[in-house]
C-alpha positions in Angstrom: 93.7 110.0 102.6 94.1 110.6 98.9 95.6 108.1 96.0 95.8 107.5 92.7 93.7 105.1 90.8 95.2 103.8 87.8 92.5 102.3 84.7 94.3 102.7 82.3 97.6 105.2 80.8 95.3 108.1 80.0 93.3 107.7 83.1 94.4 108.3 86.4 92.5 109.6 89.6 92.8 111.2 92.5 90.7 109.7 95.0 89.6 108.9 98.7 90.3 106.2 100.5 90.4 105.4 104.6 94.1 105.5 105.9 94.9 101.8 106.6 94.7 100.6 109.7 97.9 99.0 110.9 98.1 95.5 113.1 100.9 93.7 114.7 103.9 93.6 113.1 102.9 96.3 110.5 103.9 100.1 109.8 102.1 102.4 108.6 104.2 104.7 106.3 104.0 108.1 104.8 105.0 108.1 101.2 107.4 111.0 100.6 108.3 109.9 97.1 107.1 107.1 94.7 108.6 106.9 91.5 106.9 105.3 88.3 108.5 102.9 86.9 108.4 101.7 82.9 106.0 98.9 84.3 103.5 100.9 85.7 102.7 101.9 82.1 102.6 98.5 80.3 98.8 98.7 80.0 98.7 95.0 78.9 99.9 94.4 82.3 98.5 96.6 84.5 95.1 97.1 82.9 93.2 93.4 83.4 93.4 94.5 87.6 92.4 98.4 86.8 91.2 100.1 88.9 93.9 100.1 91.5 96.5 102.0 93.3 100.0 101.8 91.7 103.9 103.0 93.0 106.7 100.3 94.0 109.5 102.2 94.3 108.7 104.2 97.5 110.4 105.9 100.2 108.5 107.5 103.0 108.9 107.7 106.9 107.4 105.6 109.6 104.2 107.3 111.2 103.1 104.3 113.5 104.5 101.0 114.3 102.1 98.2 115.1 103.0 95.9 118.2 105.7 93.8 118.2 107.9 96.0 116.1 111.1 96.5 117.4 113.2 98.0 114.4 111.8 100.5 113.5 110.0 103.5 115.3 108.4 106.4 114.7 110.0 109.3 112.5 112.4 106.5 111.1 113.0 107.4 107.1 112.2 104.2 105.3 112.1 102.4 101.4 109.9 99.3 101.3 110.0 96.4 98.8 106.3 95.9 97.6 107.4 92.0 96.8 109.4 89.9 99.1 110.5 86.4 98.6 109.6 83.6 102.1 113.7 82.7 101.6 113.2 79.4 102.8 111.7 77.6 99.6 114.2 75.5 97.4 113.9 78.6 94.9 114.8 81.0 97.1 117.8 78.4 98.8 119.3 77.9 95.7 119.4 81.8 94.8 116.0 82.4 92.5 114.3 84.5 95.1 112.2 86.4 91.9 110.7 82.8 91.4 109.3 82.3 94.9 105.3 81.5 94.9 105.7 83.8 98.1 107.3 87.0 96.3 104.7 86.9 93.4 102.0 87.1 95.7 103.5 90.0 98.4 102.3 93.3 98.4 101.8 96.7 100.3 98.6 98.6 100.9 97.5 100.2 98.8 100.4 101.3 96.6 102.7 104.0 96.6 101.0 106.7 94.6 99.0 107.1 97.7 99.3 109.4 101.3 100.2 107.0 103.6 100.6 102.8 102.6 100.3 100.1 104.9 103.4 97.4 104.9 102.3 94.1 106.0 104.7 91.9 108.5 106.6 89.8 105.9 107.5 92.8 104.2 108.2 94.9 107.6 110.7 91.9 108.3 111.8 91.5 104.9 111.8 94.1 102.8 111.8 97.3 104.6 115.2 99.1 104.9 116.2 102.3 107.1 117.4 105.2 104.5 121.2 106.8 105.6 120.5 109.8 106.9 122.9 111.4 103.8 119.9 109.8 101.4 117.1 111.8 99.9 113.7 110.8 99.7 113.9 110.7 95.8 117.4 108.8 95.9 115.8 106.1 98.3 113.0 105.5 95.5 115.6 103.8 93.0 116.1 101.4 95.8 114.4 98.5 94.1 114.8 99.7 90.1 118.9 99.8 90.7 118.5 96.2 92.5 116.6 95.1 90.0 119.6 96.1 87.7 122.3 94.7 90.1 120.2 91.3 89.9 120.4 91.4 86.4 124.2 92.4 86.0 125.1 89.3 88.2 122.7 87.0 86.1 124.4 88.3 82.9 127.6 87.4 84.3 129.3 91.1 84.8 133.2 91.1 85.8 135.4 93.8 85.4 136.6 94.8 82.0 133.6 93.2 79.9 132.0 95.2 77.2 128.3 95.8 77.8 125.9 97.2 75.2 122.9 98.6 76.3 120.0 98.2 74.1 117.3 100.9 75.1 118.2 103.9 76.8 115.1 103.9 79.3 115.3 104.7 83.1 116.5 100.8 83.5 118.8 101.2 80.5 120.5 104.3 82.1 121.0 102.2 85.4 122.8 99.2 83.2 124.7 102.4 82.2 125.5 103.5 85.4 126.0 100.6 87.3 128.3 99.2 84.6 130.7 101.5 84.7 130.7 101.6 88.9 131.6 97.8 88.2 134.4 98.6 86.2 133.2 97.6 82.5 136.0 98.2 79.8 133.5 99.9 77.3 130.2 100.6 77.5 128.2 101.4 74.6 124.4 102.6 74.4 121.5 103.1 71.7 118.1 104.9 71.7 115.8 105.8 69.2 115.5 109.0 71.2 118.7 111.9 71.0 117.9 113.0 74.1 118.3 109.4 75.9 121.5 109.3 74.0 123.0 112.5 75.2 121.4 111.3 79.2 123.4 108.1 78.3 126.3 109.6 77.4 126.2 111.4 80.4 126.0 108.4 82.5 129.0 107.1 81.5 128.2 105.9 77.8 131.6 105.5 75.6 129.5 104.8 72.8 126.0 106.0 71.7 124.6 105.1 68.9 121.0 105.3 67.1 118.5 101.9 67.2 118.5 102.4 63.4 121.6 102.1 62.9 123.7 99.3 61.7 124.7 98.2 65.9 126.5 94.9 65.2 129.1 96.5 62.9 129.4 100.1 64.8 129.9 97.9 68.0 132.3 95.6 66.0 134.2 98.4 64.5 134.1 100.7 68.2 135.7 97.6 70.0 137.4 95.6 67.7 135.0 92.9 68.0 131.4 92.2 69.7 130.4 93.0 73.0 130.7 90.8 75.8 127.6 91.4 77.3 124.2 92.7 76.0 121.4 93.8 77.6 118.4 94.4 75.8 115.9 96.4 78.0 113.3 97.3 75.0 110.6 94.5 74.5 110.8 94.9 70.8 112.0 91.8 68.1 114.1 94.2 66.4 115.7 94.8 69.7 115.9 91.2 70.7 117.9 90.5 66.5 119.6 93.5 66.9 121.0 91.9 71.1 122.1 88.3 69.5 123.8 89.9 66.6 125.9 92.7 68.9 127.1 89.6 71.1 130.8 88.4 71.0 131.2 84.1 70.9 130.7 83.2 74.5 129.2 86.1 75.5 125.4 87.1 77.6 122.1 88.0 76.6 120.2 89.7 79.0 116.3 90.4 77.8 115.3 92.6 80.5 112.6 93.7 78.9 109.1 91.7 78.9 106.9 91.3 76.0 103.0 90.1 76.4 101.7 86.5 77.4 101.7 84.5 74.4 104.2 86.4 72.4 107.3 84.8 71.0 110.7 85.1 69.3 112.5 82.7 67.1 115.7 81.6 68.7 118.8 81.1 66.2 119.6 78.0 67.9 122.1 77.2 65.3 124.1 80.2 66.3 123.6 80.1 69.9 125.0 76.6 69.9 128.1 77.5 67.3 129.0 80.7 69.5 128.1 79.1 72.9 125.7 82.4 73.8 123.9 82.2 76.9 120.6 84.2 76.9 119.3 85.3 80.8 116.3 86.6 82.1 116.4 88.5 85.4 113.3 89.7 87.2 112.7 92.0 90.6 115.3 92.7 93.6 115.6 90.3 96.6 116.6 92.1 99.2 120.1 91.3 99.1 120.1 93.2 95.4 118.0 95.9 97.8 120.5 96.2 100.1 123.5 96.6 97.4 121.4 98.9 95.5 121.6 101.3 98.8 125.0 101.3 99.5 125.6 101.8 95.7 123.5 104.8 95.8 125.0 106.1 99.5 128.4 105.8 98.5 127.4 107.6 94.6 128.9 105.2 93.2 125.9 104.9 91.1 124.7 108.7 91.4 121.0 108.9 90.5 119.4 112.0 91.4 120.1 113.7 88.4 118.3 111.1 86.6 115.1 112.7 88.1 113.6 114.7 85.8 110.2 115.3 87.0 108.6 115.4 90.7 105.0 116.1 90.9 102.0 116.1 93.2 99.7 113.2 93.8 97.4 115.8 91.8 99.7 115.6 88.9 100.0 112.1 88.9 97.9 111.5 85.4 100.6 114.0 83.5 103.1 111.8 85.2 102.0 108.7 83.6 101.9 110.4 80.3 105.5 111.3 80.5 106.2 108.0 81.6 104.2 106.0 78.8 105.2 109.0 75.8 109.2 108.2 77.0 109.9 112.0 75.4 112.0 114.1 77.4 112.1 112.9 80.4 113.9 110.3 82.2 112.5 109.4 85.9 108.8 110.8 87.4 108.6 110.7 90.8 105.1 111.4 92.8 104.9 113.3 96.3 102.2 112.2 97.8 102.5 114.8 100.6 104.1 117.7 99.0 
């Protein structure tokens, strides 16, 4: 079979590789669609285990089932978490399933920008989820991105009729958007260095968009009368992270979704923080519970995202795929077809 080795953002290949061979308890699945996410091109991150096979967000259908499988079969349209948590650890009992030694260390074979992928047993039984039959391949692929965001919107505290501003009008910023409004946020209000994120923002439900350079605190200030309940920052920039705990109401939620490098830092106003009781939050990956919500969000289209694919390409295609991705022009998502 062919993948896609990634060394780095302007070097991807196509190459040859056996089809995995599946055991008990294992499927072996044909990738359909594999999107690439804003991770797969943070080349600090990804470069120090180049060369290798990337694509988490997959959806494909089941082409053999190793023994002992009895929920799925052959023919059965499929997405698959690449990173699954044991759910029996104190982490994962008290509700931190992203901070489970077992879910950092999960995986599939090889990755999804690749033919066919082998899914190990703990991810057949745990993260492996049957598509509704009204789903498209490329719908199924924002499976674990929108849990990711659904994650993140309960970590930040999300009820009906908060204000949210989105910082960052990425693929993950356009699902804060989305998934926002579908929860029934009073305003939402967006910024982007980038007109056309703003007008895709805009179009995903966006009652305010408004350029990074601009003054945010006071626009948001003078849009809603005061500042916004919640903020999520999904740009890994410290002029996005001053820009977040300025645009943030007293007793309001900082979410930095976005990561920066190893070693980096940020000075905290802890003054401020203190005076204004803000709560800052991290939130990382999708348990499958955020999985599972994720689908029946995207079923229902409640949180529509097939328009939010721009680009699908061939596995041959998949270097110009990863410059779209890491040049975050005009386009929004890239999703491979291994098979096409």
């Amino acid at each position: 079979m062919r993948a896609a080795f990634y060394y780095n953002n302007r070097d991807v290949r196509v190459q040859e590789l056996p089809v995995p061979k599946v055991r008990e308890g294992e499927l072996l699945v044909k990738v359909e669609a594999s999107g690439i996410c804003g991770s797969d091109v943070m080349e600090w991150y990804r470069i120090k285990k180049a060369p290798l096979v990337l694509g988490h967000e997959i959806a494909g259908t089941v082409t053999e089932v190793g023994a002992g499988v009895a929920r799925f079969k052959t023919g059965d349209r499929v997405t698959v978490a690449h990173h699954v948590p044991c759910n029996t650890c104190r982490y994962c009992l008290a509700g931190d399933h992203s901070v489970c030694d077992t879910l950092r260390t999960t995986n599939f074979d090889p990755g999804g920008f690749s033919e066919y992928l082998r899914v190990p047993a703990i991810n057949v039984e745990r993260g492996t989820f049957k598509l509704p039959d009204s789903m498209t391949f490329g719908e199924g692929t924002f499976s674990e991105p929108l849990g990711c965001v659904v994650r993140g919107m309960r970590a930040a505290r999300m009820e009906p009729g908060k204000t949210v501003l989105v910082i960052g009008s990425g693929m993950s910023g356009l699902l804060y958007i989305r998934l926002a409004k579908a929860l029934g946020a009073g305003k939402i209000i967006a910024t982007d260095v980038s007109d056309y994120r703003l007008n895709a923002a805009k179009a995903s439900g966006a009652d305010l968009v408004l350029k990074a350079d601009s003054d945010v605190p006071a626009e948001v200030k003078k849009f809603l009368g005061r500042l916004a309940d919640i903020v999520v920052v999904c740009v890994a920039r410290d002029s996005a992270f001053t820009q977040g705990l300025k645009s943030v109401d007293k007793g309001g939620v900082v979410s930095f979704f976005a990561p920066k490098e190893p070693g980096e830092t940020f000075p905290i106003p802890m003054f401020d923080l203190w005076r204004d009781n803000i709560t800052i939050v991290h939130s990382y990956a999708s348990p499958p519970l955020d999985t599972l919500i994720a689908l029946d969000l995207i079923e229902s289209k409640r949180v529509p995202v097939e328009d939010l694919i721009t680009h699908r390409l061939k596995l041959d295609e998949a270097q110009e795929g990863f410059a779209l991705v890491a040049g975050a022009g005009d386009s929004l998502k890239v999703v491979i077809e291994p098979n096409r």
